[in-house]
N, CA and C atoms as a LAMMPS dump frame, in Angstrom:
ITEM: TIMESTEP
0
ITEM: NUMBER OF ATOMS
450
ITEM: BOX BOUNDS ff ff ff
-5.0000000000000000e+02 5.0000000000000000e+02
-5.0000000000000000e+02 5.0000000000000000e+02
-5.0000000000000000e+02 5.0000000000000000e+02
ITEM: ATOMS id mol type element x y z
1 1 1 N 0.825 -1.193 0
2 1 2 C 0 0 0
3 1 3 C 0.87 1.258 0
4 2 1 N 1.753 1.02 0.858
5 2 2 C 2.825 2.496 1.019
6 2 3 C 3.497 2.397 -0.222
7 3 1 N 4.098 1.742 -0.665
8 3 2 C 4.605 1.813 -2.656
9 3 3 C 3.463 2.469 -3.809
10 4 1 N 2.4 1.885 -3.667
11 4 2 C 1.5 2.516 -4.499
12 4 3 C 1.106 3.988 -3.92
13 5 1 N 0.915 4.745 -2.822
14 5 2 C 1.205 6.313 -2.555
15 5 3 C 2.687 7.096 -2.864
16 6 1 N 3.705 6.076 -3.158
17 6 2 C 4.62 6.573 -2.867
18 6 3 C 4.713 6.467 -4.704
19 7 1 N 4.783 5.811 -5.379
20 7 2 C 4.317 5.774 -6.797
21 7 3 C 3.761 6.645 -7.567
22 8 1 N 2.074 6.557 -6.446
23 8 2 C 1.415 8.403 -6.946
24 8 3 C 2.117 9.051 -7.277
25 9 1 N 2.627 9.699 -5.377
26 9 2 C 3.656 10.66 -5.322
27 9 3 C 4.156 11.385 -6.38
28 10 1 N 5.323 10.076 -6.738
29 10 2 C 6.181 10.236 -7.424
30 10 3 C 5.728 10.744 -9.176
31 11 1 N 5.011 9.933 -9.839
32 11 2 C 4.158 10.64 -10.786
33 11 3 C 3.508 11.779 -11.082
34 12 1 N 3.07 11.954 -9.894
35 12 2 C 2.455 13.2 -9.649
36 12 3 C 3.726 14.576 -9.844
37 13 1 N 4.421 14.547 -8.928
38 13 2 C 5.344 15.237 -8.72
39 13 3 C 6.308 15.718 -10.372
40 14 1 N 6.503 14.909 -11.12
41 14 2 C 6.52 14.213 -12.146
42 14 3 C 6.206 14.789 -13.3
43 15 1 N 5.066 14.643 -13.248
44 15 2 C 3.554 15.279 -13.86
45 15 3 C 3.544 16.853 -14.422
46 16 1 N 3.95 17.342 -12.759
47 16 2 C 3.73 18.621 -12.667
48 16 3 C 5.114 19.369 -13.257
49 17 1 N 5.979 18.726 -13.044
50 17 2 C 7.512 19.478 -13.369
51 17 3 C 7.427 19.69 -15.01
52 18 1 N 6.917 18.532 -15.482
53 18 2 C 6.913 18.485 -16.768
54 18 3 C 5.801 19.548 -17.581
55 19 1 N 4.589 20.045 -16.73
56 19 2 C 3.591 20.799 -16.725
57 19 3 C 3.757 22.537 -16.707
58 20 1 N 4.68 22.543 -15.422
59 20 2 C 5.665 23.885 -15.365
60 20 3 C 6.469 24.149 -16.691
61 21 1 N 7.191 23.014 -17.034
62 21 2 C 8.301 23.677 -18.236
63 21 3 C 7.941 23.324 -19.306
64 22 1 N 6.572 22.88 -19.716
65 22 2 C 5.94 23.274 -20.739
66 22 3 C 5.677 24.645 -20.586
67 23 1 N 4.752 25.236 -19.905
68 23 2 C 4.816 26.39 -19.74
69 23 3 C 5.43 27.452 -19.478
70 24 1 N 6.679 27.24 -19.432
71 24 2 C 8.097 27.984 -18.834
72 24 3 C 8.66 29.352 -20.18
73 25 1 N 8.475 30.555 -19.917
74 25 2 C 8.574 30.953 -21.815
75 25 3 C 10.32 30.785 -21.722
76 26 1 N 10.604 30.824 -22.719
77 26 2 C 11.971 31.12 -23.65
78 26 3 C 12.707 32.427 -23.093
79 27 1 N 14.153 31.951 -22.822
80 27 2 C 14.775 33.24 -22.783
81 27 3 C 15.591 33.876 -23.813
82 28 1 N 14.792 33.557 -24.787
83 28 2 C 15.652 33.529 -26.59
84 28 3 C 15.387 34.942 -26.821
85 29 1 N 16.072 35.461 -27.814
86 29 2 C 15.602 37.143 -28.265
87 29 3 C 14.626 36.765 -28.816
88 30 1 N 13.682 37.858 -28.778
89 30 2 C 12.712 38.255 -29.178
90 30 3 C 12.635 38.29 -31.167
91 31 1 N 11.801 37.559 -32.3
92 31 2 C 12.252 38.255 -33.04
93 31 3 C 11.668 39.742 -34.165
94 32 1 N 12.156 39.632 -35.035
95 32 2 C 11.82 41.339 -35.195
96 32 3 C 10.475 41.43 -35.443
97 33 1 N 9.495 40.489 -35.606
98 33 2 C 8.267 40.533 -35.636
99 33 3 C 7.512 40.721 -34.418
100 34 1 N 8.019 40.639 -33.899
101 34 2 C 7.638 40.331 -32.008
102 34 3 C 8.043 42.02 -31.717
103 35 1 N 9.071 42.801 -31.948
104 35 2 C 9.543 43.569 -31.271
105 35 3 C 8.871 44.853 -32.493
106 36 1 N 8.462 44.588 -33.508
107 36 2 C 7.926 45.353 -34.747
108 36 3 C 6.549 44.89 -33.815
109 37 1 N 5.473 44.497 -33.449
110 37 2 C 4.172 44.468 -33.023
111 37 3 C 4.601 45.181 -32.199
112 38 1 N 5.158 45.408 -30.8
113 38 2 C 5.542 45.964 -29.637
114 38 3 C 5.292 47.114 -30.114
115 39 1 N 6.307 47.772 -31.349
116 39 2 C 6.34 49.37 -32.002
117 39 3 C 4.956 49.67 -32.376
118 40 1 N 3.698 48.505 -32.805
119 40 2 C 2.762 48.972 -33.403
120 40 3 C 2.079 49.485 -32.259
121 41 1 N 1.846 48.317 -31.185
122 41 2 C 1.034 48.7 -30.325
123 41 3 C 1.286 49.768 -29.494
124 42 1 N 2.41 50.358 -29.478
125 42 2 C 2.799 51.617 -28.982
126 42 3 C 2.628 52.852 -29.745
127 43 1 N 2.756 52.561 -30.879
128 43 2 C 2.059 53.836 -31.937
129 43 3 C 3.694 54.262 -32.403
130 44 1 N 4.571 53.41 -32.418
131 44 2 C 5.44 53.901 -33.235
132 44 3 C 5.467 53.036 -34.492
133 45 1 N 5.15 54.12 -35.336
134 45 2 C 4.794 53.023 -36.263
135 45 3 C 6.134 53.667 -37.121
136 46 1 N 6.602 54.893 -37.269
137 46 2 C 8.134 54.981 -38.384
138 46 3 C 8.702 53.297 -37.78
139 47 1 N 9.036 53.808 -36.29
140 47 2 C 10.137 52.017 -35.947
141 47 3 C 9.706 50.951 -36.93
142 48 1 N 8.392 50.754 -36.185
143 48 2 C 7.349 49.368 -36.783
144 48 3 C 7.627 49.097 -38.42
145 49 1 N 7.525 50.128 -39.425
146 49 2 C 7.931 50.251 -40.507
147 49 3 C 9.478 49.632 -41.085
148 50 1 N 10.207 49.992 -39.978
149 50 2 C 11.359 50.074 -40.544
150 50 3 C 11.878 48.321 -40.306
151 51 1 N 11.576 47.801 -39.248
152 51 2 C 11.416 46.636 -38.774
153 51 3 C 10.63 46.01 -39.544
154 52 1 N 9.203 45.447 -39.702
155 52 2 C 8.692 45.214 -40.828
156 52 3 C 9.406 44.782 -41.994
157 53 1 N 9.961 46.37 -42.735
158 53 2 C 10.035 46.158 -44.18
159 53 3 C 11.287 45.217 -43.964
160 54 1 N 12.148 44.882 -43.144
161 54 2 C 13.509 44.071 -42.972
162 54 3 C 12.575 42.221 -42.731
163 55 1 N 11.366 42.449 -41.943
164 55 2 C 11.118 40.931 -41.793
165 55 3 C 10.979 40.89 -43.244
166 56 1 N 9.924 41.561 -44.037
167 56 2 C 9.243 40.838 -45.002
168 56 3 C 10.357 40.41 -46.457
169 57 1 N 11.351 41.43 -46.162
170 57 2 C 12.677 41.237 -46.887
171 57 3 C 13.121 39.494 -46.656
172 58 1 N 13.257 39.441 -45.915
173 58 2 C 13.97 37.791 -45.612
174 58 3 C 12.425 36.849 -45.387
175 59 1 N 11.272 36.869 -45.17
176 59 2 C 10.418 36.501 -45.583
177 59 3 C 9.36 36.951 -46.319
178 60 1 N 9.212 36.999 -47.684
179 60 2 C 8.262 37.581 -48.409
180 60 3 C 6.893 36.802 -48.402
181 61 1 N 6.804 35.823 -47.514
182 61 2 C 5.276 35.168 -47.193
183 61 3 C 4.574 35.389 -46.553
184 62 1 N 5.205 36.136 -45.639
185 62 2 C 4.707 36.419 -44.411
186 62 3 C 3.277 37.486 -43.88
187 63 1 N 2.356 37.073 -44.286
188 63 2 C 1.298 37.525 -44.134
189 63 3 C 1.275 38.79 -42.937
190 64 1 N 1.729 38.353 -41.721
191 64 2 C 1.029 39.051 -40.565
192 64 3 C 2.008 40.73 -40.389
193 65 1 N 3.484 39.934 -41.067
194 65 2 C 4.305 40.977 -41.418
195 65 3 C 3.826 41.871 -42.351
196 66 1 N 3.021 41.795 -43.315
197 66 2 C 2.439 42.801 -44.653
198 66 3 C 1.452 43.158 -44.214
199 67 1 N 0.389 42.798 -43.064
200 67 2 C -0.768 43.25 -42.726
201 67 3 C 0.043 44.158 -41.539
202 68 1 N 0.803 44.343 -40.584
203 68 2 C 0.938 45.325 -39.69
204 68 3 C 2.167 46.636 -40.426
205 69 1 N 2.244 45.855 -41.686
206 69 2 C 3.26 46.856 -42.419
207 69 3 C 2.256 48.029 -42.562
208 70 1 N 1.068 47.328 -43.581
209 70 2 C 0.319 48.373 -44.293
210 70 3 C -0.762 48.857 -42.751
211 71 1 N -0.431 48.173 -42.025
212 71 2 C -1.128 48.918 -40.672
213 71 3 C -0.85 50.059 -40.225
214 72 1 N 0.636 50.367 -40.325
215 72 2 C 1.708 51.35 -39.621
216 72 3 C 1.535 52.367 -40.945
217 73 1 N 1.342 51.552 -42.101
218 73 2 C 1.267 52.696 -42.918
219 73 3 C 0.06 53.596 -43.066
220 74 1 N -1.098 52.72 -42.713
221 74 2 C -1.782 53.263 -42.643
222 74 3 C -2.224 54.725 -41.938
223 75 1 N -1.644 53.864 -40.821
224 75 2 C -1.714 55.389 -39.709
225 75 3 C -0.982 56.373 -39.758
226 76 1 N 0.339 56.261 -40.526
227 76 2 C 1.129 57.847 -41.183
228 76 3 C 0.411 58.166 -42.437
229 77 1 N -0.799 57.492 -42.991
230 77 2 C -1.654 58.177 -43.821
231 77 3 C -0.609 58.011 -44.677
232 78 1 N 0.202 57.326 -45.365
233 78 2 C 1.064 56.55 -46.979
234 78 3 C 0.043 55.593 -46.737
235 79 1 N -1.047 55.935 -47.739
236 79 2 C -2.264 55.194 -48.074
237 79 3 C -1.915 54.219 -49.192
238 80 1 N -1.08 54.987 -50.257
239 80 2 C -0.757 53.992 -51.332
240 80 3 C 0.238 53.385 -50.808
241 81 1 N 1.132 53.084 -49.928
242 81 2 C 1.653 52.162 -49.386
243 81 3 C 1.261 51.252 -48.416
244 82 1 N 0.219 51.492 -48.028
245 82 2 C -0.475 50.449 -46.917
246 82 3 C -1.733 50.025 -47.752
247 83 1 N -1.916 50.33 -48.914
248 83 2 C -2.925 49.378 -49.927
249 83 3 C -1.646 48.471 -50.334
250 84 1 N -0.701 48.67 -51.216
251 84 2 C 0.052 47.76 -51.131
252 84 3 C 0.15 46.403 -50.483
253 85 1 N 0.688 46.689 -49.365
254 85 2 C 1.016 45.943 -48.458
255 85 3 C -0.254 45.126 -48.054
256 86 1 N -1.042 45.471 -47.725
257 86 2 C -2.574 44.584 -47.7
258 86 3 C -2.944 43.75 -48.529
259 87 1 N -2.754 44.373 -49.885
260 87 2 C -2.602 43.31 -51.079
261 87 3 C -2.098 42.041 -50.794
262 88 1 N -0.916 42.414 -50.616
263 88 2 C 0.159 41.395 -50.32
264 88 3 C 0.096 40.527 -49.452
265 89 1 N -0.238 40.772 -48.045
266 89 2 C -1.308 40.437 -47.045
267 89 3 C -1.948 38.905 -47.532
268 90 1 N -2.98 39.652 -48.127
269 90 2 C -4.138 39.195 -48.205
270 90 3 C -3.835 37.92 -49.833
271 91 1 N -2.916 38.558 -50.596
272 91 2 C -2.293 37.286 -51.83
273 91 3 C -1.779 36.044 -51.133
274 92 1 N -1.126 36.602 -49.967
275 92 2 C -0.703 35.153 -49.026
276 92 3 C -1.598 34.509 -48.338
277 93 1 N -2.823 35.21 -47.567
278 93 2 C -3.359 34.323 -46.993
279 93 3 C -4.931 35.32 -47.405
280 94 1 N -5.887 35.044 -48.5
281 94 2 C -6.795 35.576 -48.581
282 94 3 C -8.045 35.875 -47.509
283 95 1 N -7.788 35.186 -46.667
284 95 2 C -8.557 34.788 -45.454
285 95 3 C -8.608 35.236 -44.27
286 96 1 N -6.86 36.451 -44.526
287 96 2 C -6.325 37.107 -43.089
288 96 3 C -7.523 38.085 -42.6
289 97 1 N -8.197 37.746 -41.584
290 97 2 C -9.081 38.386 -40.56
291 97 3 C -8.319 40.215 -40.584
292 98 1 N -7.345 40.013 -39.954
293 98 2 C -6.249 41.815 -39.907
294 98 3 C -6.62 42.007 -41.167
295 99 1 N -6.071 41.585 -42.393
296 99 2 C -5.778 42.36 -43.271
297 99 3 C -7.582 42.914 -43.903
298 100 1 N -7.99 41.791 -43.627
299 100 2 C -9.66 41.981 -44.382
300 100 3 C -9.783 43.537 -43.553
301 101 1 N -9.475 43.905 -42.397
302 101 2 C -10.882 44.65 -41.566
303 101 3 C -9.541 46.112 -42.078
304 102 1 N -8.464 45.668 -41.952
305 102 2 C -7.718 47.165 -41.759
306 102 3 C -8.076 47.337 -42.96
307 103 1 N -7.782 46.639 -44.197
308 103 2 C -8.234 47.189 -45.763
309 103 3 C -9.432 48.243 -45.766
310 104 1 N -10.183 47.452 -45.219
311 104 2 C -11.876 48.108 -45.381
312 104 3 C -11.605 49.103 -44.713
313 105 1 N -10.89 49.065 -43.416
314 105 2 C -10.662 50.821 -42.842
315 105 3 C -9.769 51.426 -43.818
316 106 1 N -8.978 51.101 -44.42
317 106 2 C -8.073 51.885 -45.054
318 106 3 C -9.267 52.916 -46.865
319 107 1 N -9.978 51.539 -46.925
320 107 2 C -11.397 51.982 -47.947
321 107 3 C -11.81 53.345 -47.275
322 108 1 N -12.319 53.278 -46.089
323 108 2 C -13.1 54.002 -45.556
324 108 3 C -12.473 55.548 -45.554
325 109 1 N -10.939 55.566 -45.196
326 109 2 C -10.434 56.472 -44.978
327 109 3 C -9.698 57.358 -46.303
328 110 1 N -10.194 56.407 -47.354
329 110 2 C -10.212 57.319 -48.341
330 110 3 C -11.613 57.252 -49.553
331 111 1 N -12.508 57.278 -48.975
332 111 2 C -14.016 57.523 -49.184
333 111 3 C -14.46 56.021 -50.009
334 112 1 N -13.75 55.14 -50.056
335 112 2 C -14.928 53.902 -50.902
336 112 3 C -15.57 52.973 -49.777
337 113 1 N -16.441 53.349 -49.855
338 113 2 C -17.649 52.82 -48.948
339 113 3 C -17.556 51.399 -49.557
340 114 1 N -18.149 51.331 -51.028
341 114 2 C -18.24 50.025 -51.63
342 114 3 C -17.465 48.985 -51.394
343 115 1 N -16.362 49.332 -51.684
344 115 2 C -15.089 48.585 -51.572
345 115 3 C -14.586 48.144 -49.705
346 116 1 N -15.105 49.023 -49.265
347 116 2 C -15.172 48.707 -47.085
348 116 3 C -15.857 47.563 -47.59
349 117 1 N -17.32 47.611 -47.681
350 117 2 C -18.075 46.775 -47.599
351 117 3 C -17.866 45.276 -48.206
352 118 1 N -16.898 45.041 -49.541
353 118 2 C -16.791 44.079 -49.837
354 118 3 C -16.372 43.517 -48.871
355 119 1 N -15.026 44.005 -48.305
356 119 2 C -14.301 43.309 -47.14
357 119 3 C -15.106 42.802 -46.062
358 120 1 N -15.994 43.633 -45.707
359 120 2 C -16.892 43.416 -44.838
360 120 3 C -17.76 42.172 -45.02
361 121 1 N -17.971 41.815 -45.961
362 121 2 C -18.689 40.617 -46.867
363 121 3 C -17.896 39.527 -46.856
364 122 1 N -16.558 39.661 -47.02
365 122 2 C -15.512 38.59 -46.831
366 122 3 C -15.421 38.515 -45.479
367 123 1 N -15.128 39.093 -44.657
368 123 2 C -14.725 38.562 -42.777
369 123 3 C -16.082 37.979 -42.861
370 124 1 N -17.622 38.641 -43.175
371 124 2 C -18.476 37.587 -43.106
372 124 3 C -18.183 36.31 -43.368
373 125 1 N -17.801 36.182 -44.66
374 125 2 C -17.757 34.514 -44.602
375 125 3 C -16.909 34.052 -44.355
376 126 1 N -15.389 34.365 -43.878
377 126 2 C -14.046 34.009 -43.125
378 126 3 C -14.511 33.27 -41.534
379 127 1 N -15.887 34.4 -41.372
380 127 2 C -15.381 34.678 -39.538
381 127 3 C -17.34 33.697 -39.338
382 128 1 N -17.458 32.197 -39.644
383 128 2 C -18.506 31.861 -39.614
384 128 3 C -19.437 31.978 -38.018
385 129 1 N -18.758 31.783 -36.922
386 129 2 C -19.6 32.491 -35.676
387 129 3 C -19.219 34.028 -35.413
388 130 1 N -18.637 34.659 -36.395
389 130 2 C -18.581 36.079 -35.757
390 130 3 C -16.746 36.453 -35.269
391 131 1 N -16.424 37.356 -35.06
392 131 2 C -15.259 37.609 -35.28
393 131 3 C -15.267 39.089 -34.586
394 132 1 N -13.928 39.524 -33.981
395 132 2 C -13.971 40.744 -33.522
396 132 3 C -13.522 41.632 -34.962
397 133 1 N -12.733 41 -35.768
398 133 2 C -12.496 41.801 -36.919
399 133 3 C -13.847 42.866 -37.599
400 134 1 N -14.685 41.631 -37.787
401 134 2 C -16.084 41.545 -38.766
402 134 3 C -16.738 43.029 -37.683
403 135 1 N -17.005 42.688 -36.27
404 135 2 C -17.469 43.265 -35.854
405 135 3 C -16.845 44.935 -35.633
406 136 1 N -15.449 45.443 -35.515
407 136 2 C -14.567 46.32 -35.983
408 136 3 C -14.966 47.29 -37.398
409 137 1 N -15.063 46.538 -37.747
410 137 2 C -15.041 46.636 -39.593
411 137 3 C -16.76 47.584 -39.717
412 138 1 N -17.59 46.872 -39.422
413 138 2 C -19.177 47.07 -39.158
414 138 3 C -19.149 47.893 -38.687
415 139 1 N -18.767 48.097 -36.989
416 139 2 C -19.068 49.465 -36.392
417 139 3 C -18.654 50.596 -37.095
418 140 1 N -17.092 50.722 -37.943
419 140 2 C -16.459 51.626 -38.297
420 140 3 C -17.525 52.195 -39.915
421 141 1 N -17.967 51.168 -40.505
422 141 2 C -18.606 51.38 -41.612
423 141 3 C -19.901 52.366 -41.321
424 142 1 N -20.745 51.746 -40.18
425 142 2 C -21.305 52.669 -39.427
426 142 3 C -21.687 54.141 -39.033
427 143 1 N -20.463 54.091 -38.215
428 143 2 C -19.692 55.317 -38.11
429 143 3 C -19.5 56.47 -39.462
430 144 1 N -18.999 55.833 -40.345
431 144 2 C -18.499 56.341 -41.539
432 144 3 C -19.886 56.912 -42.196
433 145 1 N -20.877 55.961 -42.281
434 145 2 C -22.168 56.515 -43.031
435 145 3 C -22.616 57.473 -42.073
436 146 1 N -23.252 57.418 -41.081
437 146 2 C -23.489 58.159 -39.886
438 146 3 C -22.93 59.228 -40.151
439 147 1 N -21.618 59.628 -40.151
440 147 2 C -21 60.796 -40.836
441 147 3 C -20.88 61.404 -41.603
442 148 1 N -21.493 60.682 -43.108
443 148 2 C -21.298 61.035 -44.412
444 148 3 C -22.843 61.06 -44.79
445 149 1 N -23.435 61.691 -44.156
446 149 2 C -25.186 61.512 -45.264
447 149 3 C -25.333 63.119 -45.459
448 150 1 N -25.755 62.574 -46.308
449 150 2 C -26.6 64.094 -47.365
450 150 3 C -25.547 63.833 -48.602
């Protein structure tokens, strides 16, 4: 009886170590995609840019890299450079949730309603229970008409 608690124990104990350093993060550098989001979410987006255009250089597939490119571009208003980049985005992975909703904002922010809305039509059928993108995208379209009548 005392072997089989002591067995538990031991499994248990075991169990958990192996449970911890699954979960344990990395003390590896960070890489420039990781430290280029950091710049976005801080609103530096020149950095974010400059970082970026170096990932997508050594990976030109890279979807999430071309959607926060033309993100950063977006927001210094280089509109024809953050359509670009969305393109590109969206040629790699037609399906990217980011790139669908920022496009349609990027539509919005230079008056094609129509063209928001397609996007808006696509996260529909990307995002089949709903999506914070879809829902982003909607409010802002919203917004946009709300603002623009007469």
């Amino acid at each position: 009886m005392l072997i089989r608690y002591l067995l538990a124990f031991v499994l248990s104990v075991g169990l958990a170590s192996a449970a911890m350093a699954a979960g344990s993060t990395s003390s590896s550098k960070p890489s420039k995609l990781d430290v280029a989001e950091k710049a976005v979410k801080a609103g530096n987006y020149n950095r974010a840019i400059e970082l970026l255009q170096k990932v997508v250089a050594g990976d030109s597939q890279n979807a999430d890299a071309w959607n926060y490119l033309g993100f950063s571009q977006r927001k210094l208003k280089k509109f024809d450079q953050a359509l670009g980049a969305y393109r590109k985005a969206l040629a790699i992975d037609p399906e990217h949730r980011g790139a669908n909703e920022y496009l349609g904002e990027l539509y919005l922010r230079t008056g094609n309603l129509a063209k928001a809305k397609e996007r808006l039509k696509k996260l529909d059928d990307v995002c089949t229970f709903g999506c914070e993108e879809f829902d982003d995208l909607k409010q802002a379209i919203k917004a946009y008409e709300a603002n623009n009548k007469g």
